[in-house]
N, C-alpha and C positions, 0 to 999 in steps of 0.2 A: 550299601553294597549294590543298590539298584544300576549303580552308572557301572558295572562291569562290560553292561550288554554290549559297550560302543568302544572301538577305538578312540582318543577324542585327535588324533592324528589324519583320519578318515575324516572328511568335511562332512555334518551334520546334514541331511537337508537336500543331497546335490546327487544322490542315487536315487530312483523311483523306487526299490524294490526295500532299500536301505530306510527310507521314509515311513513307505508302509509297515514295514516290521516295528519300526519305534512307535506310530503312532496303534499297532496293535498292541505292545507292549505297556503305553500309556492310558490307552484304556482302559485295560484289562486287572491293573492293578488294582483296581479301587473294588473289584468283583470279590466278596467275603465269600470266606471257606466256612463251610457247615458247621464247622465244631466253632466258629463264633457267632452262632444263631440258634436262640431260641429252639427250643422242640416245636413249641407251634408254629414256628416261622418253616423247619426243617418239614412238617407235615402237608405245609401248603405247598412246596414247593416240587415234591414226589411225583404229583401228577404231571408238571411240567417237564418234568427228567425223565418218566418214560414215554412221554410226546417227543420229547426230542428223540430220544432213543431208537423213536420209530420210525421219526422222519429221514434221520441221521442213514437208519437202511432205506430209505428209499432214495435219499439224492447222493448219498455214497455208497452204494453195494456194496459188498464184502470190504466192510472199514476197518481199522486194525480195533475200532471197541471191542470187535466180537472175539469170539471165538474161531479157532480154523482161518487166518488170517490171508486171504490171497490179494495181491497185490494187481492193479492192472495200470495201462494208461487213458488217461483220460485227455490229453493236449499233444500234440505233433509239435514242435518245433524246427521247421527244415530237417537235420537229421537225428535232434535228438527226440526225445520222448518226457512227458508231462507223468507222475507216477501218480494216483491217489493217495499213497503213504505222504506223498512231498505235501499233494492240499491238505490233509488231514493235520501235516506236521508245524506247517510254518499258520495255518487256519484256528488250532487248535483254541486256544485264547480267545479266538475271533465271535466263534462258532458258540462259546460258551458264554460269553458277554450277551448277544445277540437270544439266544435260548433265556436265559435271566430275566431279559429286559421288552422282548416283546411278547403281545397277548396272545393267546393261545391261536385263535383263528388267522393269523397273520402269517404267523410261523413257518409255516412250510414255503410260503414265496420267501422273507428273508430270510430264511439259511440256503434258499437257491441262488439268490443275486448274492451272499456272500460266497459263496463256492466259487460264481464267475470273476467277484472280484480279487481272490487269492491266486486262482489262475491266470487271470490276468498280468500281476504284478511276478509271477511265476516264468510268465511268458517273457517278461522285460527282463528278468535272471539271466535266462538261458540263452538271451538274445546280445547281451553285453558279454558273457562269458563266452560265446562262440565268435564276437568282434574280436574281443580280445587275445581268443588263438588267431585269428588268422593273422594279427599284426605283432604277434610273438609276445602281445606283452605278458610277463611271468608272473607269479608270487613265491618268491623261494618258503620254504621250514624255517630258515634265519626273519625273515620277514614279519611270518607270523609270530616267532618267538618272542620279536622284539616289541611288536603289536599288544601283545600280550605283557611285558611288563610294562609299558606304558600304561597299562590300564590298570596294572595293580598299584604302579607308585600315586598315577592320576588318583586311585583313590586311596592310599596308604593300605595298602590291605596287604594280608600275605596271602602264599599259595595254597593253604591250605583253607583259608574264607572263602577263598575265590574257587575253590572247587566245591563247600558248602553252598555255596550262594547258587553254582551252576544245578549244584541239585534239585537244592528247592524251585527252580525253576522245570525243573523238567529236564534237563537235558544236560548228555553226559560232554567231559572234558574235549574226546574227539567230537561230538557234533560243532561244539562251540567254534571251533579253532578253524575245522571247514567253514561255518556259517563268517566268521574274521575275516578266512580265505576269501573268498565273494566279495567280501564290503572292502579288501584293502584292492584288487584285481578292478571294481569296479572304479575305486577311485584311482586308480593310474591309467585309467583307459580314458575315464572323463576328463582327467588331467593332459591328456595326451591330444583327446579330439575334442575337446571344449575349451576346459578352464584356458588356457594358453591363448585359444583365438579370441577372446574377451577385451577389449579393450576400452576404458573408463577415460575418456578425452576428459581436459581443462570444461572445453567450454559447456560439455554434457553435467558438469557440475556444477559449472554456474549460472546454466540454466533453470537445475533444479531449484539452485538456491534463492534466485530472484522469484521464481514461482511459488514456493513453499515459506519463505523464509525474510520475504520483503513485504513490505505494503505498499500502497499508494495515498500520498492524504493532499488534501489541498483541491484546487479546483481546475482540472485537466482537461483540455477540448480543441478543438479546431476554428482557426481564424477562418474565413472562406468570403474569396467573390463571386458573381455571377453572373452569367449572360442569357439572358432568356429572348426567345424570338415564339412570338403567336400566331395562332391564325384562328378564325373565324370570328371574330372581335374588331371592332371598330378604334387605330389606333388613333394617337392625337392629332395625326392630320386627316383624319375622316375616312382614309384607307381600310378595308376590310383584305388582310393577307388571307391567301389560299393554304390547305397544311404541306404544298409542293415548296409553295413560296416561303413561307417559314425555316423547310425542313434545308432548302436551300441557300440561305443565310445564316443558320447554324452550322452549317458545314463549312460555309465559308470563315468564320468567324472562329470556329474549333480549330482549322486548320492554318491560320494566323496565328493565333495563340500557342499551340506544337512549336510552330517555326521560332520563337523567339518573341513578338508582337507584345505590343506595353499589353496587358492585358483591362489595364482599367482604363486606357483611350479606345480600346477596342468595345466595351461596354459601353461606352459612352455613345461609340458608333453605332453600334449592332444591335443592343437591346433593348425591347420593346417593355423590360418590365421599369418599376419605378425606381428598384435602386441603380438604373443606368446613369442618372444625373451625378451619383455619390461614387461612379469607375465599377459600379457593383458591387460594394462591399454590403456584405452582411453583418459581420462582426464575429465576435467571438461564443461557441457553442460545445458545451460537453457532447460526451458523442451521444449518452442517450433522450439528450433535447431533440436532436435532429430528425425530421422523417426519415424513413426509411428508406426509402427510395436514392437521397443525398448520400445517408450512411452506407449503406452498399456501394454507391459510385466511388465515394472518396477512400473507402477502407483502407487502401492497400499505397495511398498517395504517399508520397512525403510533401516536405514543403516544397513550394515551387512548381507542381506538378501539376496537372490539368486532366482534369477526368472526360471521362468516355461522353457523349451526347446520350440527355437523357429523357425520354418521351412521359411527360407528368401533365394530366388531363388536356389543355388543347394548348400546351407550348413544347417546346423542345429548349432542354436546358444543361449547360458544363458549367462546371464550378474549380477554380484556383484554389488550391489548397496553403493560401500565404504562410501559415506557422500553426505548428502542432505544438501545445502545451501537456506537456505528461504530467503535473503536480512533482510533487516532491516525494521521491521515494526511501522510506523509511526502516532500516533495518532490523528486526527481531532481535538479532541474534549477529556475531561476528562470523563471517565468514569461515576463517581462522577455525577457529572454535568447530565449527562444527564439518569441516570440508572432508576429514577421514571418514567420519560418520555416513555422509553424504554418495562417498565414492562407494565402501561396501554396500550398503543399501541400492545402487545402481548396479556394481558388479553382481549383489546374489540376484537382482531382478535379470540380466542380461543370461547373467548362469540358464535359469531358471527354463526360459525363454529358448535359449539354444539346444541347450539338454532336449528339452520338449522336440524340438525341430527335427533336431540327430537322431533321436529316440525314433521318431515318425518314422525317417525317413527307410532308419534299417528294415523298418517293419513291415512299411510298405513293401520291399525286396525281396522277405521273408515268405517261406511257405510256414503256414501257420491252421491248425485246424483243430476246434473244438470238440472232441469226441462225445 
């Protein structure tokens, strides 16, 4: 009866505020009740319960634990208001998990940074529900009715489980059905200003799928020739080039090669290194044989293409990119097979991602202040 708590019509995952509650809910469950512990387990644990108790009045003043229960606000939201009863209410779980689990002298900072972070997700509540008056969107009584058996047939149960079940949890039939209210209002607004503007393209998936879901095998690299021009070296006719004279024969020679020029008769002309006699060729290199210096130049080439002028200790050097060899690329898995997969995995990341954006931006807009 635990999945009462969710519409499963309500997208899991895709409210902030909706998230936090499930995963306080997740928690929280696994927290044993007294009456299945030991007396000595139930003795050591007394003195943590009235440490909490205590703190509890100090980072919550007048809490509904006590006695005399006065209610204040503790968060501004533009024009609404944050209540204590609300952190205490939707915390409660939180607060108690956290008391259980951490050491005594800790304590009082974490049930403080959990306080900010109930109101926090509090604040993202009240900030979706006032988006959503102002752009009308509604939740009828019929809405919520129907919310509600979907949740009972989702789990076969009847009405009379499902208002046991809301017991034992703490909270009465009207709280629940408000708390639905929220989660189904939040999802037609994020349907309205989100979900809708997401768009999951072909090639965004067959992007993923080559990244994720292909390999490479075989042996893949770049064919390459080259022109190199020296200076301060004595070449084979006795000549010693200047790095002026150098620098301006490379340029000459780069910009022949742009224009169209055989580029291995231009090698043959132009440079001063040894593979000029062979038009420049190098040959064939994976790309991480290569220096660095080539690897950067050529990265972005395709074949046929002529890279930038490159200054490497006392020459100046461009390289012909003749044919790029990719290996043989090897598929995991069929395409086919896995492409729905593929596409929700990118929509709830895009979700995910815009939510967060829209979320910012109200908030940024927002007057907001922590009492």
């Amino acid at each position: 009866m635990a999945g009462l708590v969710r519409d499963p019509d309500v997208p899991e995952n895709r409210c902030a505020f909706t998230r936090f509650r499930v995963e306080i809910d997740r928690r929280t469950r696994s927290v044993p009740r007294f009456s299945n512990h030991h007396p000595s387990r139930i003795n050591t644990m007394i003195p943590r319960i009235v440490l909490f108790c205590t703190l509890v009045s100090l980072i919550f003043p007048f809490s509904p634990v006590f006695a005399g229960i006065v209610d204040r606000s503790v968060a501004i939201v533009n024009d609404d208001t944050i209540t204590l009863s609300e952190v205490n209410e939707l915390g409660q779980s939180f607060f108690k998990k956290i008391t259980a689990e951490t050491p005594p002298e800790r304590l009082s900072e974490a049930l403080y940074q959990a306080r900010l972070t109930v109101i926090d997700k509090l604040i993202d509540k009240k900030l979706l529900i006032q988006e959503a008056k102002k752009l009308q969107v509604q939740v009828s009584d019929q809405d919520v009715d129907n919310a509600v058996q979907r949740i009972l047939a989702n789990n076969k149960a009847t009405m009379d489980q499902f208002r046991k079940e809301l017991n034992s949890m703490g909270m009465s039939e009207k709280q629940y059905r408000e708390e639905l209210r929220d989660q189904i209002l939040s999802s037609k607004l994020i349907t309205y200003e989100v979900r809708t503007k997401v768009v999951i393209t072909e090639e965004k998936i067959l992007d993923y799928y080559n990244t994720h879901y292909t390999e490479q095998t075989g042996a893949g690299g770049y064919r390459l020739r080259q022109i190199g021009c020296i200076w301060g070296t004595p070449l084979a006719d006795g000549s010693v080039p200047t790095q002026e004279e150098a620098r301006d024969k490379i340029q000459k020679a780069h910009r022949l090669a742009r224009d169209g020029k055989d580029f291995q008769e231009l090698a043959r002309q132009y440079s001063d290194l040894p593979t000029a006699k062979d038009g420049g060729n190098l040959g064939l290199f994976q790309k991480d044989e290569l220096a660095a210096y080539i690897r950067d130049a050529i990265a972005n080439l395709k074949s046929g293409e002529i890279s930038p002028v490159v200054e490497t200790g006392n020459s100046y050097q461009i390289y012909e990119v003749v044919s790029t060899e990719q290996g043989e690329t090897v598929a995991k898995t069929s395409y086919e097979s896995v492409k729905d997969q593929i596409r929700e995995k990118l929509y709830q990341q895009a979700m995910e991602t815009r939510f967060k954006d829209w979320l910012k931006s109200i908030r940024d807009k927002a007057y907001i202040k922590i009492l």
